[in-house]
Structure formats: C-alpha cells, structure tokens
C-alpha beads as a LAMMPS data file, in Angstrom:
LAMMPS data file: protein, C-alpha beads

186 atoms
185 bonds

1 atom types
1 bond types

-500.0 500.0 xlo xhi
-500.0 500.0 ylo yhi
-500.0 500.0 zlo zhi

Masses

1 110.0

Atoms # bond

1 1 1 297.938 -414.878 24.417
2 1 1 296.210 -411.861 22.703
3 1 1 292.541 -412.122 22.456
4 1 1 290.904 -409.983 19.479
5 1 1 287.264 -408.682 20.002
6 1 1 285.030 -407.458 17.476
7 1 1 282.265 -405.076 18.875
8 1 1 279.680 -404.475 15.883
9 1 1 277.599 -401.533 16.736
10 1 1 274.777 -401.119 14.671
11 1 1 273.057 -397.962 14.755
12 1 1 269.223 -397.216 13.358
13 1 1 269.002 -394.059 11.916
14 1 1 265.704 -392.256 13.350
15 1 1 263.887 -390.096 11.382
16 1 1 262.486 -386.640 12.961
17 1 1 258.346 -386.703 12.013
18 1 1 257.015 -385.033 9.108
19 1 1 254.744 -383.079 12.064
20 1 1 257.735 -382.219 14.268
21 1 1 260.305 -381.325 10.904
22 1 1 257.480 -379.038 8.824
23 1 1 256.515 -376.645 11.770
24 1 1 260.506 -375.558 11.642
25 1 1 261.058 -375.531 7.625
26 1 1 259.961 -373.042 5.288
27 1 1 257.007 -373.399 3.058
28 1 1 259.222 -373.477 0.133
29 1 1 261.527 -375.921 1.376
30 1 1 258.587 -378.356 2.026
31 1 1 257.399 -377.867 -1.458
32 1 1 260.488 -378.445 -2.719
33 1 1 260.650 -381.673 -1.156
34 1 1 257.360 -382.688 -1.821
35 1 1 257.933 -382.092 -5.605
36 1 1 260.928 -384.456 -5.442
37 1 1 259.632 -386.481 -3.943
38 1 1 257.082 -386.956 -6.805
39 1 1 259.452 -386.981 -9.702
40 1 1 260.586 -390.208 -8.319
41 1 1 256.802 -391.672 -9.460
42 1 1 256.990 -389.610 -12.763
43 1 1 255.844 -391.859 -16.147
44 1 1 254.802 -390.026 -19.538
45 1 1 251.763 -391.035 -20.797
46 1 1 251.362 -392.585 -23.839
47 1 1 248.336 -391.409 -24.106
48 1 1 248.548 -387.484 -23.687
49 1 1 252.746 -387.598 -24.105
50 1 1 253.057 -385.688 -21.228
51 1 1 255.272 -386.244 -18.262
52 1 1 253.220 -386.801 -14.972
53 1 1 253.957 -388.524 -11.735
54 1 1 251.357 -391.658 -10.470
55 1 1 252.562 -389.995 -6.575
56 1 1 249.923 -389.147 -4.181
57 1 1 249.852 -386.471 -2.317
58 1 1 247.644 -385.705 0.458
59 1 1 246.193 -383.545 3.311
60 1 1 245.194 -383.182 6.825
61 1 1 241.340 -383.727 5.559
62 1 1 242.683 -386.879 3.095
63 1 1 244.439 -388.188 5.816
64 1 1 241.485 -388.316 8.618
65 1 1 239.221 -390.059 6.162
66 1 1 242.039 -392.573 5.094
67 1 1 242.484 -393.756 8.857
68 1 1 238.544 -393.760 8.796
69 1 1 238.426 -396.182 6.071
70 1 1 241.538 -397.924 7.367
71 1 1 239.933 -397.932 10.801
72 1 1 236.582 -399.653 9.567
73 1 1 238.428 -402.107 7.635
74 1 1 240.609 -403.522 10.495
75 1 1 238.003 -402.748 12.929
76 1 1 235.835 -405.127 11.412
77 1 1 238.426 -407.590 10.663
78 1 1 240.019 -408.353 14.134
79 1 1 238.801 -405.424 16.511
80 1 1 240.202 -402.176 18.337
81 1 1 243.626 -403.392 18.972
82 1 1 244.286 -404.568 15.669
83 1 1 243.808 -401.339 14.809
84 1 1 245.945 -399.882 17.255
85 1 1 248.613 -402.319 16.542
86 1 1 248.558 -401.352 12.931
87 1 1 248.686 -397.345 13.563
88 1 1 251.813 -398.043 15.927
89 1 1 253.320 -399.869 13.092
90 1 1 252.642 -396.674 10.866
91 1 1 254.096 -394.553 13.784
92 1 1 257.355 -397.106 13.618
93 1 1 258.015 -397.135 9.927
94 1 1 257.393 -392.886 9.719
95 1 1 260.301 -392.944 12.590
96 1 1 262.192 -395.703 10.294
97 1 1 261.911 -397.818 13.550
98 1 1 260.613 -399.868 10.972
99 1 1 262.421 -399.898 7.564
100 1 1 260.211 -400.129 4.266
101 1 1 260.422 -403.876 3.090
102 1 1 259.871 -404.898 7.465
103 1 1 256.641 -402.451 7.019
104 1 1 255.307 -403.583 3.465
105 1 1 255.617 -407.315 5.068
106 1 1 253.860 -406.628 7.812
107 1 1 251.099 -405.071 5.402
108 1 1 250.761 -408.105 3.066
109 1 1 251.212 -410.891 5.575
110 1 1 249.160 -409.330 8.703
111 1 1 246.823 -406.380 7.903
112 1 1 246.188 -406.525 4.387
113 1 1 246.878 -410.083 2.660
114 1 1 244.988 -408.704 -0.433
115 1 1 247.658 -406.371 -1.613
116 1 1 249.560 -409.606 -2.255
117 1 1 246.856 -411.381 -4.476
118 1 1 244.514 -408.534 -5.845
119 1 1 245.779 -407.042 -9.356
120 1 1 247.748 -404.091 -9.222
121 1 1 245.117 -401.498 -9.833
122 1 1 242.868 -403.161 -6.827
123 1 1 245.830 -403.404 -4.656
124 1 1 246.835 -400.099 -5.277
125 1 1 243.596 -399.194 -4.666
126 1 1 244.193 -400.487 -1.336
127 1 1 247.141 -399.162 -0.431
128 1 1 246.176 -395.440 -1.518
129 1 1 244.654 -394.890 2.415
130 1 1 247.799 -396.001 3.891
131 1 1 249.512 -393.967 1.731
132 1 1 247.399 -390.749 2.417
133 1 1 247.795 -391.205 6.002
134 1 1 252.278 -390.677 5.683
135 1 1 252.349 -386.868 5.360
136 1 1 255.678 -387.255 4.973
137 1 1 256.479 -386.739 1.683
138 1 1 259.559 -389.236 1.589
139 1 1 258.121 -391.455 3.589
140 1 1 254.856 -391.735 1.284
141 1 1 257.256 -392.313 -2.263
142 1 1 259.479 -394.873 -0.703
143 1 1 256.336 -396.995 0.503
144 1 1 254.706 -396.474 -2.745
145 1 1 258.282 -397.297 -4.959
146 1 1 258.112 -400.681 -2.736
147 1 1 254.787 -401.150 -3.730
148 1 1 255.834 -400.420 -7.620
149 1 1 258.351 -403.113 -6.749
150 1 1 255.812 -406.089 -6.838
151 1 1 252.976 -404.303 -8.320
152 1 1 254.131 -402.493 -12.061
153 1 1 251.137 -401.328 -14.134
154 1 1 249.945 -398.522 -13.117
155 1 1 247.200 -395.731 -13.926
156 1 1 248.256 -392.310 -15.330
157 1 1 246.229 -390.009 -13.547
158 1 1 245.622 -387.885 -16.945
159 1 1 244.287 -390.229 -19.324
160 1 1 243.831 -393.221 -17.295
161 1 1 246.281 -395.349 -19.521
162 1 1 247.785 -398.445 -18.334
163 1 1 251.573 -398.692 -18.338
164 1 1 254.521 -400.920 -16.434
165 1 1 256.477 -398.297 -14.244
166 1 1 260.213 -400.089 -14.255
167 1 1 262.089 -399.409 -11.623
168 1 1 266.137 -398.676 -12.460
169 1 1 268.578 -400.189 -10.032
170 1 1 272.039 -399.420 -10.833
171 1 1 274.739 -400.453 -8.785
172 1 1 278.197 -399.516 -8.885
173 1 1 281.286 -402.147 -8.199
174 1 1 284.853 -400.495 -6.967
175 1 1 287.388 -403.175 -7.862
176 1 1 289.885 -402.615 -4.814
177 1 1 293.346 -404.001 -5.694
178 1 1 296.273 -404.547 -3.498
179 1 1 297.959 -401.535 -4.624
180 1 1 294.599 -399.635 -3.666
181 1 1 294.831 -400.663 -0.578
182 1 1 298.052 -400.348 0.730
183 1 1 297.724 -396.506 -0.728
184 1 1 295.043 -396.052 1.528
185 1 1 296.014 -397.458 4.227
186 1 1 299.471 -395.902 3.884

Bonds

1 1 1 2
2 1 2 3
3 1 3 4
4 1 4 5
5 1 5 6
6 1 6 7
7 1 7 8
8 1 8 9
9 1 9 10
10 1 10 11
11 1 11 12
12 1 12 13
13 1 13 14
14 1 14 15
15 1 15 16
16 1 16 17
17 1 17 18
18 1 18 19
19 1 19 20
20 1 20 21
21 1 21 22
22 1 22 23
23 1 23 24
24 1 24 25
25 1 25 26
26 1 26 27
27 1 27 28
28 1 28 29
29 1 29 30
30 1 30 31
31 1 31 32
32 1 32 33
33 1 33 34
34 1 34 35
35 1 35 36
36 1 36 37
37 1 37 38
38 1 38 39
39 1 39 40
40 1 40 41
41 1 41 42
42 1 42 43
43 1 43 44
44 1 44 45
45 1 45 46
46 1 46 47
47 1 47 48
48 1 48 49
49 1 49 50
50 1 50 51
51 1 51 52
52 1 52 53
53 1 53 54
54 1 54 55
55 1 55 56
56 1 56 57
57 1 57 58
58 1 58 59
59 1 59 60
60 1 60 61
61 1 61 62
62 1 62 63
63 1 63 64
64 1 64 65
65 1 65 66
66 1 66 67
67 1 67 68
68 1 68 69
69 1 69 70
70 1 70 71
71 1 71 72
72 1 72 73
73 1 73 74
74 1 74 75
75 1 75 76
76 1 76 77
77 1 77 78
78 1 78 79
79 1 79 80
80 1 80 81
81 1 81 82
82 1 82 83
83 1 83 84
84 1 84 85
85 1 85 86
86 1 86 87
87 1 87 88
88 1 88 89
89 1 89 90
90 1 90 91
91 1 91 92
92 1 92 93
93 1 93 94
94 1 94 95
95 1 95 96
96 1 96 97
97 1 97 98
98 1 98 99
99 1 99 100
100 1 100 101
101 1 101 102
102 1 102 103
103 1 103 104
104 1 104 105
105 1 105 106
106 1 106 107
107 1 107 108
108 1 108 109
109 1 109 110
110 1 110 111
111 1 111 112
112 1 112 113
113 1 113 114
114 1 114 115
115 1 115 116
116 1 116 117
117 1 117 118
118 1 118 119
119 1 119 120
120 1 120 121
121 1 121 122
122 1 122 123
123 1 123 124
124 1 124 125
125 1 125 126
126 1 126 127
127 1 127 128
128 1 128 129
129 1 129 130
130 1 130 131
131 1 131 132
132 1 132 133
133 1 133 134
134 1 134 135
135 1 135 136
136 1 136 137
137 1 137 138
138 1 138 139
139 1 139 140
140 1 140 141
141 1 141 142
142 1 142 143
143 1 143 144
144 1 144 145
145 1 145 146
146 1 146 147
147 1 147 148
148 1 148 149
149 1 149 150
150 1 150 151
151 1 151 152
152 1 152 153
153 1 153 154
154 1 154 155
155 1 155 156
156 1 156 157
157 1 157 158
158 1 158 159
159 1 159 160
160 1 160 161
161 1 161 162
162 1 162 163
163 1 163 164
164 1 164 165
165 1 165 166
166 1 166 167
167 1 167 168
168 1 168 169
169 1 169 170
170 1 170 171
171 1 171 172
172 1 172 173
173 1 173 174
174 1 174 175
175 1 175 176
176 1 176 177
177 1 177 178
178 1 178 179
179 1 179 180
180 1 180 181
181 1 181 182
182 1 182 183
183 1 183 184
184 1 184 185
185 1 185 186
C-alpha cells in the first residue's frame, strides 16, 4: 500500500519596518521609493491638465497629530484598549502580518464603520490620519489603492476637481498544453 501525503506549507512574507529599513538606505533611495510610490495615485486634472498624484505623504510631526486625532476618536468611542487594539492592528498590517483587504475590513467593520457609508470625499477624509500614521511609503499607497477600490472620486489636490480614479487590473492567462508540459517536465 503506498500512502501519498501532501504537506502545504504556507509561508507569510514579513515585511522589515519602514523605521528599521530607512535608518540603513540612502536618502536617495528612499526618495526614490517614495516617488513611486506616488505615481501609482497619479490622475491629470481636468482642470489645470497637469499630471499630479491624489498620494499623501507625510511626516514624523503629521504622523503624531494623526494618532492624536485617531486616539480621541477611538478613545471616545470604546476606551484605551480599543485604541491599543487598533494601533497593534496598524503595527500587524505595516509587518504584512496583516494583508491589506484583512486590514481595510477590520477598519470598516470594527474601528471605523463610516468609511463604508460616508461619500468618498468624507471617507477619505477619514482615512487620511490612518494614512499619515504608515510612514512607509508602500505601505501608505497600497492602503490608499484599496481604499480607491470602493471609494473612486477623488479630489485633485491642484484645482480641487472631482474625478473617478479607475483602477487597471490586467491579468495575464498562460494556456499550458500537453506538449508544454511534458517539455517542461522533460
């Protein structure tokens, strides 16, 4: 009798802390990333024509008054530990403990139900202090592409225009045939 056992291993990929990762990159390097990480968010205006990204960047001085605001908010909704519990769920999703779409859940069905019924400008409006308190620059555009995800119109920051940002999926399909196959597994 020959038994057959499947072992499926899955393995979370961690990701090192903006905090930990900057102190050992070059300046340049981190502006590099920090400017790709905005041309992800970029729209063109239709009312200036110019090309602009909608991302938000921040600082160590925007990001102590966003967990301020984000303190008094849950503070006064459920108490200290709420607040707690939601700052360890930031700490997850920056490690990718938790991924984006587990983390933007948790956001609309336990901390902040009103991203998921406000308009788009008031719920971004709301999510601009969690998104000042990700330094990391990645991090920060993948929450706020998520958010795009559900939430479309947006602001230009230049002329204050409305627009729908569209998000682009493209996937790709390899049709494997026999023939492909046994020439790669021969």
């Amino acid at each position: 009798m020959i038994m057959i056992m499947t072992i499926i291993i899955i393995i979370k990929r961690r990701i090192l802390k903006y905090a930990d990762y900057s102190k050992l990159t070059s300046p340049e390097l981190l502006n590099t990333l920090e400017k790709n990480s905005s041309s992800l968010l970029a729209i063109t205006c239709g009312g200036c024509h110019v090309l602009r990204s909608i991302a938000q960047g921040t600082s160590s001085e925007q990001m102590k008054t966003a967990k301020a605001d984000i303190e008094t908010k849950l503070h006064k909704k459920k108490g200290k530990s709420f607040v707690n519990e939601f700052f360890q769920d930031l700490q997850k999703y920056e490690t990718n403990d938790l991924t984006v779409d587990e983390f933007y859940d948790k956001l609309t069905t336990r901390y902040f139900s009103n991203l998921q019924i406000g308009s788009d400008i008031e719920s971004f409006n709301m999510l601009l202090p969690i998104l000042m308190c990700l330094m990391d620059p990645e991090r920060r555009t993948t929450l706020h592409l998520r958010f795009l995800r559900e939430h479309p119109r947006v602001l230009t920051t230049c002329c204050r225009k409305e627009h729908w940002y569209t998000i682009t999926i493209i996937t790709i399909i390899t049709i494997i045939t026999i023939n492909n196959i046994t020439s790669i597994l021969l």
